[in-house]
LOBATI-66328 format. One record per residue (C-alpha): x, y negated, z negated; residue in three letters. Coordinates in steps of 0.02 Angstrom, whole numbers, plus 50000, padded with zeros to 5 digits. Layout:
N
site x: X y: Y z: Z mifi: Ala
...
This chain:
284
site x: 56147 y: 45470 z: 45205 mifi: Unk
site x: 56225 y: 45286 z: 45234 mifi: Unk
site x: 56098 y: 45133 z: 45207 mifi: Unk
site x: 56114 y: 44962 z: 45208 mifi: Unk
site x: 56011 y: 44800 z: 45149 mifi: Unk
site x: 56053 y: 44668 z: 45242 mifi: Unk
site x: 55950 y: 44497 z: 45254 mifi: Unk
site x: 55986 y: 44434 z: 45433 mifi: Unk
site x: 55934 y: 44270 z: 45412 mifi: Unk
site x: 55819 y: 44294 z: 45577 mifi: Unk
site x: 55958 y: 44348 z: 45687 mifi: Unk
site x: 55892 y: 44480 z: 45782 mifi: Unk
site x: 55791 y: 44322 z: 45851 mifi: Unk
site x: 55884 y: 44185 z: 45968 mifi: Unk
site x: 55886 y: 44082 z: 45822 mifi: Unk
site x: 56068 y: 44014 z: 45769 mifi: Unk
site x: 56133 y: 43849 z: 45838 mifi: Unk
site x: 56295 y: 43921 z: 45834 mifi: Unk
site x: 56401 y: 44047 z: 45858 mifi: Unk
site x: 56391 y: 44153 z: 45709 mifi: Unk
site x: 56267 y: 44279 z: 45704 mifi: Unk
site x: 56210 y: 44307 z: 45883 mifi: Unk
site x: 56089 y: 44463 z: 45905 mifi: Unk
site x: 56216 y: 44531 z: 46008 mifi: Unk
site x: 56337 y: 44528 z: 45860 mifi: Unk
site x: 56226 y: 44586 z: 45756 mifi: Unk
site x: 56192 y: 44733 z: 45839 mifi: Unk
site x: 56371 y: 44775 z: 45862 mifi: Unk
site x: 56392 y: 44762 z: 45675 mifi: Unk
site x: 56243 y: 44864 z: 45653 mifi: Unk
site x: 56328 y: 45005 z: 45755 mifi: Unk
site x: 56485 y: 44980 z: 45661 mifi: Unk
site x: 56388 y: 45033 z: 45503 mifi: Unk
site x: 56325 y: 45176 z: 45565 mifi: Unk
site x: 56184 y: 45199 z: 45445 mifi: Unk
site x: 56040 y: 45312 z: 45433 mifi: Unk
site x: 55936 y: 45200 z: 45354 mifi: Unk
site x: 55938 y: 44989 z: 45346 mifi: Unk
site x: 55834 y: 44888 z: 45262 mifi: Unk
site x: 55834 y: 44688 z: 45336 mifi: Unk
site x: 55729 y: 44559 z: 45255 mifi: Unk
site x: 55722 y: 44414 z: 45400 mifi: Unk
site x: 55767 y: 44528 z: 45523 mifi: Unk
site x: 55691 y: 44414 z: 45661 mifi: Unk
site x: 55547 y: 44271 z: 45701 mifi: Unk
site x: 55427 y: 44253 z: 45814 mifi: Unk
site x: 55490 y: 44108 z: 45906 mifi: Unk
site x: 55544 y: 44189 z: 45994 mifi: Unk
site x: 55536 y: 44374 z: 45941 mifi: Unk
site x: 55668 y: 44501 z: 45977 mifi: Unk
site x: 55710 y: 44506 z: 46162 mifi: Unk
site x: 55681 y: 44660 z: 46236 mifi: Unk
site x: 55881 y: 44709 z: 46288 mifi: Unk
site x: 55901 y: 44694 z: 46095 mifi: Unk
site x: 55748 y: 44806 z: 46046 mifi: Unk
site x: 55831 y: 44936 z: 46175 mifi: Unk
site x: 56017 y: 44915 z: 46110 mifi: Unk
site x: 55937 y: 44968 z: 45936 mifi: Unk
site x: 55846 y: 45098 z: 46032 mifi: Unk
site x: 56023 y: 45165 z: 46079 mifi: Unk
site x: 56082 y: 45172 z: 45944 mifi: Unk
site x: 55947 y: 45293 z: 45869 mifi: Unk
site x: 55834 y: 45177 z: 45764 mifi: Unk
site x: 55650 y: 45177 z: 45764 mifi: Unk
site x: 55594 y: 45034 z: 45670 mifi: Unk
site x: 55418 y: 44961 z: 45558 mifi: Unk
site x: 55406 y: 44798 z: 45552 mifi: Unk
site x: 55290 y: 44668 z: 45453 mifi: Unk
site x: 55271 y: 44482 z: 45447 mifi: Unk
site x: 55300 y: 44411 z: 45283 mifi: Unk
site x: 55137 y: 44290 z: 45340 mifi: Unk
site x: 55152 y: 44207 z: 45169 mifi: Unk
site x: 55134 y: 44001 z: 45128 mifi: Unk
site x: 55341 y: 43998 z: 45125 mifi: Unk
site x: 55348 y: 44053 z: 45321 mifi: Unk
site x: 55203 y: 43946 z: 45352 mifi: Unk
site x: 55274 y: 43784 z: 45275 mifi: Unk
site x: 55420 y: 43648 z: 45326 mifi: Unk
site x: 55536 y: 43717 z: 45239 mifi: Unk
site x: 55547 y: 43865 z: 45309 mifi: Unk
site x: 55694 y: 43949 z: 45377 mifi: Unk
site x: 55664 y: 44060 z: 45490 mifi: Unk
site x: 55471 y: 44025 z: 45592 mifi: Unk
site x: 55366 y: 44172 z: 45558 mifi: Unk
site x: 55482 y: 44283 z: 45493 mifi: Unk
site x: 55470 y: 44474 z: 45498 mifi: Unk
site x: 55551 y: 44617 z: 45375 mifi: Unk
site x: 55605 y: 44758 z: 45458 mifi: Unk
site x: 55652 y: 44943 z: 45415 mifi: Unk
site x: 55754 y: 45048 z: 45540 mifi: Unk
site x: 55800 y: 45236 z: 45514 mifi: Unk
site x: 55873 y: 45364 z: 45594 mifi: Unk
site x: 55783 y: 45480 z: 45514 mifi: Unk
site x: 55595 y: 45554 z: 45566 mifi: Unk
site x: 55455 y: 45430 z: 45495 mifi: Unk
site x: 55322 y: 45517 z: 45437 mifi: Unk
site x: 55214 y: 45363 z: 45392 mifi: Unk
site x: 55219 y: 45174 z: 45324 mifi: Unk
site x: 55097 y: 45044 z: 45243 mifi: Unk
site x: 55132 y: 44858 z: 45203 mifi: Unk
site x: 55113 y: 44812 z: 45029 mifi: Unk
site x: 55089 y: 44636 z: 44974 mifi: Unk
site x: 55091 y: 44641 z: 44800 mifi: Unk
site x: 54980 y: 44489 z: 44720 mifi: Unk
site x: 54936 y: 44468 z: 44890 mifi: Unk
site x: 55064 y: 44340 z: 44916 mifi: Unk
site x: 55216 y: 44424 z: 45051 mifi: Unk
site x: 55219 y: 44580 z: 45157 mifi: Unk
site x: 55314 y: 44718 z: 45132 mifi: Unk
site x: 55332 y: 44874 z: 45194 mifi: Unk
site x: 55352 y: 45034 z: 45116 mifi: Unk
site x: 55417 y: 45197 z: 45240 mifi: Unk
site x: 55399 y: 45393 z: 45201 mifi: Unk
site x: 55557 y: 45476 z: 45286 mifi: Unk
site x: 55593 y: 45662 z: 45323 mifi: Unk
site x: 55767 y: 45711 z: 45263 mifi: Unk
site x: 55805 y: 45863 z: 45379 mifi: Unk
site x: 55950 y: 45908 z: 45249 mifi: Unk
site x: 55866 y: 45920 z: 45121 mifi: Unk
site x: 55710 y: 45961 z: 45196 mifi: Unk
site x: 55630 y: 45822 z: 45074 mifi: Unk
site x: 55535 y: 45666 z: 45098 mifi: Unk
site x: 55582 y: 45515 z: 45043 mifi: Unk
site x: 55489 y: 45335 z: 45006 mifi: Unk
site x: 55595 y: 45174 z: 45064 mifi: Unk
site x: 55516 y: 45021 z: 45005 mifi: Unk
site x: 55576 y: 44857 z: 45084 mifi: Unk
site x: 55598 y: 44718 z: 44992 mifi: Unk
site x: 55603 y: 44503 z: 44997 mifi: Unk
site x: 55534 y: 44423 z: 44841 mifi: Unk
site x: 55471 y: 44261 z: 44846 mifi: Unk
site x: 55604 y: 44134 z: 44823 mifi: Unk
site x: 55535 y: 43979 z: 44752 mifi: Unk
site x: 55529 y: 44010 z: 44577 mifi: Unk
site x: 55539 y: 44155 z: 44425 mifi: Unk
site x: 55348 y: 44128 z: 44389 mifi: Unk
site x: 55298 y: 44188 z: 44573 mifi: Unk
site x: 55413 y: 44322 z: 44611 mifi: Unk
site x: 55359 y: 44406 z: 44423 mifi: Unk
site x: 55187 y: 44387 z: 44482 mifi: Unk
site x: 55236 y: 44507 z: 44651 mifi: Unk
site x: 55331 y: 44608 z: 44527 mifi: Unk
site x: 55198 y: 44681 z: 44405 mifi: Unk
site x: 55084 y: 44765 z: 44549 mifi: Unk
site x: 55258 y: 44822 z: 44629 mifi: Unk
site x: 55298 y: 44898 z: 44476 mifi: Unk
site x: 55143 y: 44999 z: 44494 mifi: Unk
site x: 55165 y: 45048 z: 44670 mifi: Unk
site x: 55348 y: 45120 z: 44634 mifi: Unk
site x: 55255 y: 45233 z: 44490 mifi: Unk
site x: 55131 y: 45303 z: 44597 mifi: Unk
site x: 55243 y: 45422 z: 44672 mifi: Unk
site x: 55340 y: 45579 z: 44628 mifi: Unk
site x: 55435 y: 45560 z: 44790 mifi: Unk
site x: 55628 y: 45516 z: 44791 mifi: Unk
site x: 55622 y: 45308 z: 44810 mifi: Unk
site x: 55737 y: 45208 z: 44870 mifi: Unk
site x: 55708 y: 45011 z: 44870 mifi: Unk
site x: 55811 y: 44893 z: 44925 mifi: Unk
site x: 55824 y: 44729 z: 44986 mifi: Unk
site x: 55811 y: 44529 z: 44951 mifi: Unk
site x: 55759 y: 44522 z: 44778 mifi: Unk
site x: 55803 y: 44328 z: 44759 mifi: Unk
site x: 55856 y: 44368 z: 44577 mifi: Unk
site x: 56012 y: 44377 z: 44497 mifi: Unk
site x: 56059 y: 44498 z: 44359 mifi: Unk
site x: 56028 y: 44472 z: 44186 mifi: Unk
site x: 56149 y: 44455 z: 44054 mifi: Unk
site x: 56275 y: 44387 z: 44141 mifi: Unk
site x: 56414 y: 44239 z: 44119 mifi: Unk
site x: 56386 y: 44198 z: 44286 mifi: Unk
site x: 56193 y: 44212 z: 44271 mifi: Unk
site x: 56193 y: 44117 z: 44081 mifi: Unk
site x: 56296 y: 43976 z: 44158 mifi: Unk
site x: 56189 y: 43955 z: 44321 mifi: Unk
site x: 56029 y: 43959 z: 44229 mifi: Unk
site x: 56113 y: 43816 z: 44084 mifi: Unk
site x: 56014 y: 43677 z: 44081 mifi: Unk
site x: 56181 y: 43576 z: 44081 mifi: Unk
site x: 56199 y: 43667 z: 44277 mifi: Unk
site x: 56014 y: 43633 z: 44314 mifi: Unk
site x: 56071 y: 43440 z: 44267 mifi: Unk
site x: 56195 y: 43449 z: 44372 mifi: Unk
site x: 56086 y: 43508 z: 44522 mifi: Unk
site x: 55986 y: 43379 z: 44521 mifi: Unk
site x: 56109 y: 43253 z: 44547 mifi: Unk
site x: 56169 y: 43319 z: 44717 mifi: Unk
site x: 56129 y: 43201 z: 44846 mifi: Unk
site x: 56116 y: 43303 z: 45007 mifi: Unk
site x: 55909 y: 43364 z: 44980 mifi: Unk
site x: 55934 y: 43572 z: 45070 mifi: Unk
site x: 56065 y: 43602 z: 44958 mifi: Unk
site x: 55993 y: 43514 z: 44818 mifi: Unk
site x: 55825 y: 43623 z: 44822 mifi: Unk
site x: 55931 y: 43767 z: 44850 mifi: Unk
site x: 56046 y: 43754 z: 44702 mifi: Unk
site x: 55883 y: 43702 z: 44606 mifi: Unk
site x: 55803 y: 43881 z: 44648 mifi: Unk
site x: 55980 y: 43961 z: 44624 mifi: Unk
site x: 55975 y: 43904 z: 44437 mifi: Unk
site x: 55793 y: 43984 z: 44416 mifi: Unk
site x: 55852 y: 44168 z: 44508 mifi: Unk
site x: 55994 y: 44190 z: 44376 mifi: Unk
site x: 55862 y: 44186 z: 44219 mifi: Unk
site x: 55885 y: 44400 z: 44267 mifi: Unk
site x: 55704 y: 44437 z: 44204 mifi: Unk
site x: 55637 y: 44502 z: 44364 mifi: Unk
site x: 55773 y: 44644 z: 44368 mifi: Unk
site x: 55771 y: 44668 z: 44195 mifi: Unk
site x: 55544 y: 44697 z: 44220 mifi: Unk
site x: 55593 y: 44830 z: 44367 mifi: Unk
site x: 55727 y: 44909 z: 44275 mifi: Unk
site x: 55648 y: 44930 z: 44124 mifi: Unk
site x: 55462 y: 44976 z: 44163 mifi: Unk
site x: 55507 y: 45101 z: 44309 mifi: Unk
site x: 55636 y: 45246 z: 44330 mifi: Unk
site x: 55735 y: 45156 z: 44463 mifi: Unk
site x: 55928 y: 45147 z: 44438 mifi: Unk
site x: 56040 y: 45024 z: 44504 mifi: Unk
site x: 56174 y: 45080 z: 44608 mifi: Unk
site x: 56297 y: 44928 z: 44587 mifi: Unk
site x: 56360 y: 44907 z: 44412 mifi: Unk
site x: 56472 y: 44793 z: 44462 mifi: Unk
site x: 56329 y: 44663 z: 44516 mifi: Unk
site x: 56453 y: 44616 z: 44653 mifi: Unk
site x: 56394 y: 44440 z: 44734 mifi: Unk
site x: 56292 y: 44436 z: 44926 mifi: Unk
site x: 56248 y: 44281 z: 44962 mifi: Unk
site x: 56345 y: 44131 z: 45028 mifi: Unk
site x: 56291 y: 43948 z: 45047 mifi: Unk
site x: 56340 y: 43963 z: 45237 mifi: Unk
site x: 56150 y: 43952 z: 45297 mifi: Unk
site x: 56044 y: 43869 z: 45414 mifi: Unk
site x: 56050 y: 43675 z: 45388 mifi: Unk
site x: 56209 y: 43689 z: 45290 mifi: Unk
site x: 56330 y: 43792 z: 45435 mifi: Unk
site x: 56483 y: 43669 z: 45355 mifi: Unk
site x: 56487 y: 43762 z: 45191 mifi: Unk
site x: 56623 y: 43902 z: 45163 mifi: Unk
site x: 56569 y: 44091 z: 45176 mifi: Unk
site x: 56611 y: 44123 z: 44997 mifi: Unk
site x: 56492 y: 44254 z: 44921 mifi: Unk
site x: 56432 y: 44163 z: 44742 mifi: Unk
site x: 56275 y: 44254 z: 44688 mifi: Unk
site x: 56179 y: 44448 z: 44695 mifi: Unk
site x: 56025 y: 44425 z: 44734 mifi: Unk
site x: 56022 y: 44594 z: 44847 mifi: Unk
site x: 55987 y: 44756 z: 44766 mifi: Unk
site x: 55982 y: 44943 z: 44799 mifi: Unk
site x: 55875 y: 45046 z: 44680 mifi: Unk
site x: 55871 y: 45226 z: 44689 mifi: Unk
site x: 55767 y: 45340 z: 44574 mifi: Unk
site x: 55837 y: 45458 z: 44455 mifi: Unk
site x: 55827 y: 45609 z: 44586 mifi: Unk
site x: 55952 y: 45536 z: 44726 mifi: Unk
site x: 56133 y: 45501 z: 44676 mifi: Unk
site x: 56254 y: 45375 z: 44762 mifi: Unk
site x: 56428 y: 45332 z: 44766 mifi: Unk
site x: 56527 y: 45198 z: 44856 mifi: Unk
site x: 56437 y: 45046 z: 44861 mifi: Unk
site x: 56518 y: 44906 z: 44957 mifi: Unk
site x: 56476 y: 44712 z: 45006 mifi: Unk
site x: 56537 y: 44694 z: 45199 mifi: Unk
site x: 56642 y: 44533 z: 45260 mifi: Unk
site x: 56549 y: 44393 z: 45329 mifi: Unk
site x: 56457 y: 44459 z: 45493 mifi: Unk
site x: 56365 y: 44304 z: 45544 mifi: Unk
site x: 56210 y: 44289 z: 45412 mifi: Unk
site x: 56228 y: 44208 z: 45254 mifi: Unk
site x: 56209 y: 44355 z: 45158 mifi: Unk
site x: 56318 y: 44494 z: 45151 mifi: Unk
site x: 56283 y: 44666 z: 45196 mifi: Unk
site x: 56255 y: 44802 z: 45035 mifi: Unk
site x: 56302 y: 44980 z: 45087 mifi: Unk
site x: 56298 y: 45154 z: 45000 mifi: Unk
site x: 56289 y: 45332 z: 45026 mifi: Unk
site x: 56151 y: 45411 z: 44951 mifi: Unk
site x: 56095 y: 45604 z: 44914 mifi: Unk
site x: 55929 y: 45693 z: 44878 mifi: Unk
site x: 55975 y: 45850 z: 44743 mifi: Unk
site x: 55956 y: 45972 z: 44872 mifi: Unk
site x: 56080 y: 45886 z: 44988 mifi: Unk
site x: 56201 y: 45833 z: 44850 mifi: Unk
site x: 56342 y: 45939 z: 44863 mifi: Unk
């Protein structure tokens, strides 16, 4: 099976002011990946929502979808990004059931129970977007998280926006320096200010290092190759170059994986994070 995380920066929703990432092209780049399973924190808003021709181009393609609203105090405030955003989880793959966790009762997220007609196995895909303002919160959402990944035997795969870089790192030790965080403050331009700011707190690397450590979850990309550019919303000027991983794939111990791979820019400011995954009965 192929799947993808990929935040969409709302997207799927009439949202940009530019060219970029129109839903239309994000479809089409959704086709070109051909996955079986995608994962896409921000997929849309609700102002507007997803316009039906979109919902049926999806349709098309062979996705049925769960969505949930993130209805949390970042989507609710001025700063945020995309207006009442929405996580979404498409497959290609029979769902057998969902259920929204919101772990510290803080974000929605959705977790999916898949039928693998290989295999003939069931497997859980959790969908993930941490919160993003600071270390502090996004450990608080990871200890009950933690305990919903160990309540199940079942083959998990979570993936997502984990807003959290890896830990021991040069690139994470310099980011999180306080001679960088000096630095940050100094920028005069306020979005990219507060975003460097909250940059320097995802690369202290204890949030993966907590879901690493206290569940059997692997990650698939040793390589911690960087996802996210500083080509968003309110800064469109900024160059496309990927600086950071914040967007994971776990898998647990019973599904193997080869040939991860970060996409090119496709219109959001994060990039795409593919793999190819197998449950044991399907793995040869």
């Amino acid at each position: 099976m192929r799947v993808v995380s990929w935040n969409l920066e709302g997207r799927l929703s009439q949202l940009a002011s530019d060219s970029r990432g129109t839903p239309e092209k994000i479809v089409a780049a959704i086709a070109v990946f051909d996955a079986d399973i995608l994962v896409h924190p921000e997929a849309f808003g609700m102002d507007p929502a997803v316009a039906p021709e979109i919902e049926e181009s999806l349709r098309r393609l062979g996705y049925k979808s769960v969505s949930v609203a993130y209805d949390d105090a970042i989507s609710r405030g001025e700063k945020a990004m995309v207006p009442n955003p929405h996580l979404r989880i498409m497959s290609r793959l029979p769902i057998i059931s969902h259920e929204v966790i919101r772990p510290s009762n803080m974000r929605s997220m959705v977790s999916v129970t898949l039928h693998d007609p290989m295999s003939n196995q069931n497997i859980r895909v959790i969908g993930i977007h941490l919160d993003d303002r600071s270390e502090t919160l996004r450990l608080q959402q990871v200890g009950p998280l933690i305990e919903y990944i160990n309540s199940s035997p079942l083959p998990t795969l979570m993936m997502g926006d984990f807003n959290a870089m890896p830990p021991c790192t040069f690139k994470s030790s310099l980011i999180h320096s306080t001679a960088f965080r000096e630095l940050a403050g100094l920028i005069p331009h306020p979005h990219m200010r507060y975003t460097v700011e909250r940059l320097s707190d995802m690369a202290s690397g204890t949030t993966i290092s907590t879901i690493l450590r206290q569940t059997r979850l692997q990650n698939t990309d040793p390589g911690f190759q960087p996802t996210t550019t500083p080509k968003m919303r309110k800064m469109e000027w900024m160059p496309s170059i990927r600086f950071a991983k914040i967007d994971w794939i776990f898998v647990s111990p019973d599904i193997s994986y080869k040939n991860v791979a970060v996409s090119r820019d496709l219109g959001s400011d994060h990039r795409a994070l593919s793999l190819e995954i197998f449950l044991k009965n399907d793995s040869k």
